[in-house]
N, CA, C and O atoms as a GROMACS GRO file, in nm:
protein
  280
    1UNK      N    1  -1.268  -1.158   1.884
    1UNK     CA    2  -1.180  -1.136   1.997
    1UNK      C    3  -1.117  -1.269   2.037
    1UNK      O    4  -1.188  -1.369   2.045
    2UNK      N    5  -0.988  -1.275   2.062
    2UNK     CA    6  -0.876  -1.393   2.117
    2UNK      C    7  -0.930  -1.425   2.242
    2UNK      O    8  -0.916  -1.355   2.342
    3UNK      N    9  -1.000  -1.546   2.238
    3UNK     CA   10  -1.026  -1.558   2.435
    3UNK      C   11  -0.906  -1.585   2.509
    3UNK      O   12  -0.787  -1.590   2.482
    4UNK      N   13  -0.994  -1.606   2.638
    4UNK     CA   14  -0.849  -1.572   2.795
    4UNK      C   15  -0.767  -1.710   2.715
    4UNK      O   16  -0.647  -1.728   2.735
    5UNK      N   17  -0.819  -1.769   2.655
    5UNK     CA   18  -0.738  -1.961   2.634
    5UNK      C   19  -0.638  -1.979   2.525
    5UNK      O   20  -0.559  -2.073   2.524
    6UNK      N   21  -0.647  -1.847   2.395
    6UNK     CA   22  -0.613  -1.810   2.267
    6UNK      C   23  -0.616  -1.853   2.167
    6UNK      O   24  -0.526  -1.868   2.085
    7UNK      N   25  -0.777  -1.890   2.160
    7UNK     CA   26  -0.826  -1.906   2.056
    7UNK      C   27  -0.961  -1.814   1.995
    7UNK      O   28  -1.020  -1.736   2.070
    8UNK      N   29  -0.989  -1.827   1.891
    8UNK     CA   30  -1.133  -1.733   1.810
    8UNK      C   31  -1.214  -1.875   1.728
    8UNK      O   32  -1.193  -1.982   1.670
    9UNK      N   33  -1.305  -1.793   1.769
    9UNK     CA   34  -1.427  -1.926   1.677
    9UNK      C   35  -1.476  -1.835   1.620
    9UNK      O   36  -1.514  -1.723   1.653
   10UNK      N   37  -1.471  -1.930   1.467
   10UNK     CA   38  -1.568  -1.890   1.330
   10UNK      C   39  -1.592  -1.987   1.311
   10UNK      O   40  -1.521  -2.083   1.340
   11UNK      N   41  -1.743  -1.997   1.233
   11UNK     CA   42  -1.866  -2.090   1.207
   11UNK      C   43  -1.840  -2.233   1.343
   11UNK      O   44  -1.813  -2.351   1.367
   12UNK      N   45  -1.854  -2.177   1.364
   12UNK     CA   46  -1.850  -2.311   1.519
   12UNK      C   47  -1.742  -2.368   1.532
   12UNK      O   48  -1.762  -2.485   1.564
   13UNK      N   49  -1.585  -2.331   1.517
   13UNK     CA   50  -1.476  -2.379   1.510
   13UNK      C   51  -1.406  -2.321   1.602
   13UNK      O   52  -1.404  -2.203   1.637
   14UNK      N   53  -1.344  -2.418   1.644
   14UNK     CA   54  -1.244  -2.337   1.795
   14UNK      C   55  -1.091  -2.328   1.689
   14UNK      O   56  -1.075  -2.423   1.612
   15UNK      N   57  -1.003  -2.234   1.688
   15UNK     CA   58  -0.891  -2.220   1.623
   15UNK      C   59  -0.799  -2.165   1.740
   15UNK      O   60  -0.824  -2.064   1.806
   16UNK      N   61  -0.711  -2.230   1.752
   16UNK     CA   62  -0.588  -2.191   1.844
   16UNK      C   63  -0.542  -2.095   1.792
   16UNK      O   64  -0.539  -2.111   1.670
   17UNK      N   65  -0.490  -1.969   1.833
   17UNK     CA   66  -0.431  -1.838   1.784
   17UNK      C   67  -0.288  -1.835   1.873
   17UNK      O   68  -0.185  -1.894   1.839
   18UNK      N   69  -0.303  -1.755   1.993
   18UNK     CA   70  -0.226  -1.749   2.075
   18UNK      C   71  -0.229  -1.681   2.211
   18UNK      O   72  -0.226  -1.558   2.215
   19UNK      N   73  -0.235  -1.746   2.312
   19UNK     CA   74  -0.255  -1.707   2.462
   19UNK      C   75  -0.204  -1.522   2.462
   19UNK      O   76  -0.274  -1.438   2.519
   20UNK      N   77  -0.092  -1.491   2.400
   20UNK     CA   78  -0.012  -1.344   2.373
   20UNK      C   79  -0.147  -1.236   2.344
   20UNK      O   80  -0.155  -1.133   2.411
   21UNK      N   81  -0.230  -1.261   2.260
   21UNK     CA   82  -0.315  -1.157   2.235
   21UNK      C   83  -0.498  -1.222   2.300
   21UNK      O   84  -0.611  -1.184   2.270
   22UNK      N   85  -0.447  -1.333   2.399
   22UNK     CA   86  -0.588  -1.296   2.484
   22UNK      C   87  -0.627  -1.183   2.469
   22UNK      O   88  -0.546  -1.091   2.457
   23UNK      N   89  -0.776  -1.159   2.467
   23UNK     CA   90  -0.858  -1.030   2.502
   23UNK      C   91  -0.792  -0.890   2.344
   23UNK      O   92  -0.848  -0.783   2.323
   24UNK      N   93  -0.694  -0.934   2.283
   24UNK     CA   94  -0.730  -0.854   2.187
   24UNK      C   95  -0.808  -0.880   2.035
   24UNK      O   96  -0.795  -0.986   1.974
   25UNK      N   97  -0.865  -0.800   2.001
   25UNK     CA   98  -0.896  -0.822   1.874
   25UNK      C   99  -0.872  -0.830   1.755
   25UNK      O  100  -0.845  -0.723   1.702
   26UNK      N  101  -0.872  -0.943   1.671
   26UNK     CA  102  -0.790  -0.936   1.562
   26UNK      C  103  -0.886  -0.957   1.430
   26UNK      O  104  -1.008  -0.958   1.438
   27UNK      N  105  -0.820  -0.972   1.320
   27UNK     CA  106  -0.924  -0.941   1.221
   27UNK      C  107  -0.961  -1.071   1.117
   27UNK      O  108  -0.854  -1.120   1.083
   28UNK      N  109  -1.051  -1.128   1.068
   28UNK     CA  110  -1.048  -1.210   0.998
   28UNK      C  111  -1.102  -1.183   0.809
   28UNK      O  112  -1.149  -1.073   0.782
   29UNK      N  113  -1.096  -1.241   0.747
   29UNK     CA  114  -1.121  -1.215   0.622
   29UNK      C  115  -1.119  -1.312   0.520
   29UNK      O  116  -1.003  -1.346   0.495
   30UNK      N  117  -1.212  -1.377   0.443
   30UNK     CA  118  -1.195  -1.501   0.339
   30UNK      C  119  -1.108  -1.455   0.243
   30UNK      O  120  -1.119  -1.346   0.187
   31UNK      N  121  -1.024  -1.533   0.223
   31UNK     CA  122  -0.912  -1.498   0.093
   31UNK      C  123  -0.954  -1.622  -0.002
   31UNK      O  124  -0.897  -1.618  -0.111
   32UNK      N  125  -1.029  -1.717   0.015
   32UNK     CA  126  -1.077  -1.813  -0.107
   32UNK      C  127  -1.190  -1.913  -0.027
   32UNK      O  128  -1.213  -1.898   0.094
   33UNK      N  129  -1.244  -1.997  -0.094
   33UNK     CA  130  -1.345  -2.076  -0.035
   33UNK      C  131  -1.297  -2.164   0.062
   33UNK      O  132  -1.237  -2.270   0.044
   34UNK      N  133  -1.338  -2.095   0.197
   34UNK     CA  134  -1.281  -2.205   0.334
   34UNK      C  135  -1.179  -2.162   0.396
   34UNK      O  136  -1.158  -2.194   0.513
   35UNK      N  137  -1.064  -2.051   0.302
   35UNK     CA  138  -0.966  -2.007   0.312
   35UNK      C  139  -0.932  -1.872   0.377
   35UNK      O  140  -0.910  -1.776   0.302
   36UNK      N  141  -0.925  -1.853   0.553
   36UNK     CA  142  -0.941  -1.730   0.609
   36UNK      C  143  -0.811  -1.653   0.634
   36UNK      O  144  -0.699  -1.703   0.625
   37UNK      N  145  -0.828  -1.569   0.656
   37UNK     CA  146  -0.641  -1.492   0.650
   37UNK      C  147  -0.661  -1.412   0.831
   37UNK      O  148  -0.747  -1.326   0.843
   38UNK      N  149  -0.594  -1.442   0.930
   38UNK     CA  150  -0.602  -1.378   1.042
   38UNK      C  151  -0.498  -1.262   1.051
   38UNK      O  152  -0.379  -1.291   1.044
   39UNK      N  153  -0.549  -1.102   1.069
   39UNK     CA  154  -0.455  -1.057   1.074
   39UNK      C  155  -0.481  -0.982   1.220
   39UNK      O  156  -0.586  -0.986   1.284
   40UNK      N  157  -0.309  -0.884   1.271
   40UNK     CA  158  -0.334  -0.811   1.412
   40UNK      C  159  -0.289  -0.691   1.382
   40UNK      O  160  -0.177  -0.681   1.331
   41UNK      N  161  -0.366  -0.580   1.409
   41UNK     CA  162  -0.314  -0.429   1.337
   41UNK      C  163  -0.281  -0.447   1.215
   41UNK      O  164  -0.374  -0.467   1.138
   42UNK      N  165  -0.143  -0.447   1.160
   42UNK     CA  166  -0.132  -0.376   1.023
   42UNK      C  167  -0.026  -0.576   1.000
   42UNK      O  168   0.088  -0.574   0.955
   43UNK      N  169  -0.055  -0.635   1.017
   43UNK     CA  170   0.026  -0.791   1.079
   43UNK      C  171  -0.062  -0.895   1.026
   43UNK      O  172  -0.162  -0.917   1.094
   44UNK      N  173  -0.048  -0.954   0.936
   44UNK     CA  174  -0.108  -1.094   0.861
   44UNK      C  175  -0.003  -1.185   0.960
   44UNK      O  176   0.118  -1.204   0.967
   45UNK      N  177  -0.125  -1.230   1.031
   45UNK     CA  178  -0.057  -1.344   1.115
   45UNK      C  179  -0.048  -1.505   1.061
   45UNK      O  180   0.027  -1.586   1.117
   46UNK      N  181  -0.112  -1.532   0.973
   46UNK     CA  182  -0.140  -1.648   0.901
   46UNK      C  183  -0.268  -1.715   0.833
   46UNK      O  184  -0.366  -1.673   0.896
   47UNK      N  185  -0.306  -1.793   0.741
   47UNK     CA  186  -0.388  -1.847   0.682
   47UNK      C  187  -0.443  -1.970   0.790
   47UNK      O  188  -0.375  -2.035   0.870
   48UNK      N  189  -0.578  -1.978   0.763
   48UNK     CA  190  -0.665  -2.096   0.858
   48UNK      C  191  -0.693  -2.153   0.758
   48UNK      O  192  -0.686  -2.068   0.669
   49UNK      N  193  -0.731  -2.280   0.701
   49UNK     CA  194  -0.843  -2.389   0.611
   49UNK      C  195  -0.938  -2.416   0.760
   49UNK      O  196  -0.892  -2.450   0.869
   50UNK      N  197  -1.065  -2.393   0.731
   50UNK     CA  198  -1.163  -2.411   0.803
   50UNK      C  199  -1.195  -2.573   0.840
   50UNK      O  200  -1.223  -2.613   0.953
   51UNK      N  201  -1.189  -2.625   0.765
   51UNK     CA  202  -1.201  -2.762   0.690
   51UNK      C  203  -1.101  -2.823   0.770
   51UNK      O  204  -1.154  -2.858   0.876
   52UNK      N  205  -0.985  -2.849   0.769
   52UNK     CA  206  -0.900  -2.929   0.865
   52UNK      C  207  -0.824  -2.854   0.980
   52UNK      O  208  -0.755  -2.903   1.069
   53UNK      N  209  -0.866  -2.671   0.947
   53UNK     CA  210  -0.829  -2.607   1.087
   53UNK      C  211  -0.684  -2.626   1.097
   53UNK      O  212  -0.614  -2.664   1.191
   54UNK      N  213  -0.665  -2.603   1.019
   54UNK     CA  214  -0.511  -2.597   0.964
   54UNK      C  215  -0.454  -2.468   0.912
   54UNK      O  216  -0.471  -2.417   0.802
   55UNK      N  217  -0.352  -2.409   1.060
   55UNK     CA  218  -0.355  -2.322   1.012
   55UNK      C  219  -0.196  -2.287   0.970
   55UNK      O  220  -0.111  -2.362   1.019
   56UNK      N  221  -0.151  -2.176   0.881
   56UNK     CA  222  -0.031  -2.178   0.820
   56UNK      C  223   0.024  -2.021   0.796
   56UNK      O  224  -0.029  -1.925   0.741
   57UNK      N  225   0.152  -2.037   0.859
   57UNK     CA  226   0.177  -1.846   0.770
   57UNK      C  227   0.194  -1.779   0.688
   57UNK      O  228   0.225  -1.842   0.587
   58UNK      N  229   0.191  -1.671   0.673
   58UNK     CA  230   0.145  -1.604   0.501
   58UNK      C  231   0.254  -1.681   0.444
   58UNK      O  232   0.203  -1.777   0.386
   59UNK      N  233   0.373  -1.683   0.435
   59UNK     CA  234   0.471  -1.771   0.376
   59UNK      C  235   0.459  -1.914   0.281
   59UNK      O  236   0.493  -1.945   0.167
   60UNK      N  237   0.376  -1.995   0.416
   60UNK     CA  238   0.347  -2.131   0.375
   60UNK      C  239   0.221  -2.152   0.316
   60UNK      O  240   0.152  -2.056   0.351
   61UNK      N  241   0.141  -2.244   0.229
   61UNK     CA  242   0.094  -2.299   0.163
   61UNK      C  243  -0.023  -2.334   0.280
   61UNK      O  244   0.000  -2.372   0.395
   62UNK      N  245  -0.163  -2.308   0.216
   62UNK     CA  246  -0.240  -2.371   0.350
   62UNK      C  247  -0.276  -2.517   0.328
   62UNK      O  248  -0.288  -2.605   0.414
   63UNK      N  249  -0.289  -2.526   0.198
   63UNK     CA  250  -0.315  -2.678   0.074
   63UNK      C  251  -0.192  -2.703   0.006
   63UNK      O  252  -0.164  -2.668  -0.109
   64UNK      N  253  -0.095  -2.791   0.115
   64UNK     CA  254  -0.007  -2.788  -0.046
   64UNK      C  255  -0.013  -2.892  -0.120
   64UNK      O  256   0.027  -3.006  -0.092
   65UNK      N  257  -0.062  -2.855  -0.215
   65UNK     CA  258  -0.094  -2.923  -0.362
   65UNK      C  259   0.019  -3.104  -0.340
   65UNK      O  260   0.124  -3.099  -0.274
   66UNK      N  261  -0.018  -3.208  -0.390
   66UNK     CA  262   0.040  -3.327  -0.401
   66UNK      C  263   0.143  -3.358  -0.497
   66UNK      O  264   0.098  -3.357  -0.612
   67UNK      N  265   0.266  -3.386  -0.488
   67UNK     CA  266   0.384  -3.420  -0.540
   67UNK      C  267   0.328  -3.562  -0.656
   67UNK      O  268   0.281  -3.656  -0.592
   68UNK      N  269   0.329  -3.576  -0.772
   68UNK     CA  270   0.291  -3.702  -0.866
   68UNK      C  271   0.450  -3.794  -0.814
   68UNK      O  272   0.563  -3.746  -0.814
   69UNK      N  273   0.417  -3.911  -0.778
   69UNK     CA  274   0.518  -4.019  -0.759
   69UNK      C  275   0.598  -4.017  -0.867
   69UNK      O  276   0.568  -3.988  -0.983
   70UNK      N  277   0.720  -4.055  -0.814
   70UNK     CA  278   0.818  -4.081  -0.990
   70UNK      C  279   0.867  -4.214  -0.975
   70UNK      O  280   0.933  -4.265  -1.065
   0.00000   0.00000   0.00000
């Protein structure tokens, strides 16, 4: 559940969500190691990395991989 502040904690992590769905419940789910997917009803709201709590929307990249210098 989104607290009154709009955030959800998993494994002892405070994650900012959004003040909008205080008090509702939304869903979480590992999509890879560390790698959680938050969704609301039928609504993928975005990817979390647990690890730097970094979170990103289905769109964007949660790791994006490093550019080799040229």
């Amino acid at each position: 559940m989104v607290t009154a502040c709009g955030r959800i904690c998993i494994h002892r992590k405070r994650i900012n969500i959004s003040t909008v769905l205080a008090g509702q419940r939304v869903g979480i789910k590992e999509v890879d190691e560390g790698i959680w997917i938050v969704s609301f009803m039928h609504y993928d709201l975005g990817h979390i990395d647990l690890e730097q709590k970094n979170p990103a929307t289905p769109g964007q990249p949660v790791r994006p991989e490093l550019l080799p210098m040229s």
